[in-house]
C-alpha positions, 0 to 999 in steps of 0.5 A: 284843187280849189276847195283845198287851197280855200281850206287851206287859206281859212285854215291859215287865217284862222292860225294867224287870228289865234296867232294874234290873239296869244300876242295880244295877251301876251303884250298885255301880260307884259304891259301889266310886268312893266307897269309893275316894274316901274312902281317897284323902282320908283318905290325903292328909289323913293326908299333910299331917298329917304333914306339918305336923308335919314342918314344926311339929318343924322350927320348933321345932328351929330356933326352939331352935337360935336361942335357944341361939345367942342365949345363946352370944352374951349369955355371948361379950359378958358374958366380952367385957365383962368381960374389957375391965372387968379390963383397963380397971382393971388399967390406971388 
């Protein structure tokens, strides 16, 4: 009766330690996952971030492009208006 419960607890033990080793690298499977995870996250949140500063550097060109056509065309109708003034008096 001995012998089989000493048996029987070596045979325990030896599952357990097998037990913990498939844990052991299966934590470590996971741990490397995890790790990998996170590079790719912050890999793609670096991406968008650059991005939306693309995109903020483009807005801002064209917002400045705008407002320099916009000035163009105030002075073409200021030399327009002027112009139709000088002649307008030249002429009465």
């Amino acid at each position: 009766m001995t012998k089989i419960l000493i048996r029987t607890y070596f045979f325990y033990i030896r599952s357990n330690r097998d037990t913990v080793g498939n844990l052991t690298d299966e934590n470590g499977t996971l741990r490397d996952q995890m790790r990998q995870t996170e590079k790719d996250t912050l890999d793609v949140i670096s991406f968008l971030k650059k991005q939306d500063l693309d995109k903020d550097a483009e807005v801002k060109s064209c917002y400045h492009l705008k407002i320099r056509q916009t000035i163009f065309r105030i002075k073409i109708d200021r030399t327009s208006k002027s112009r139709i003034k000088r002649s307008s008096s030249r002429t009465s």
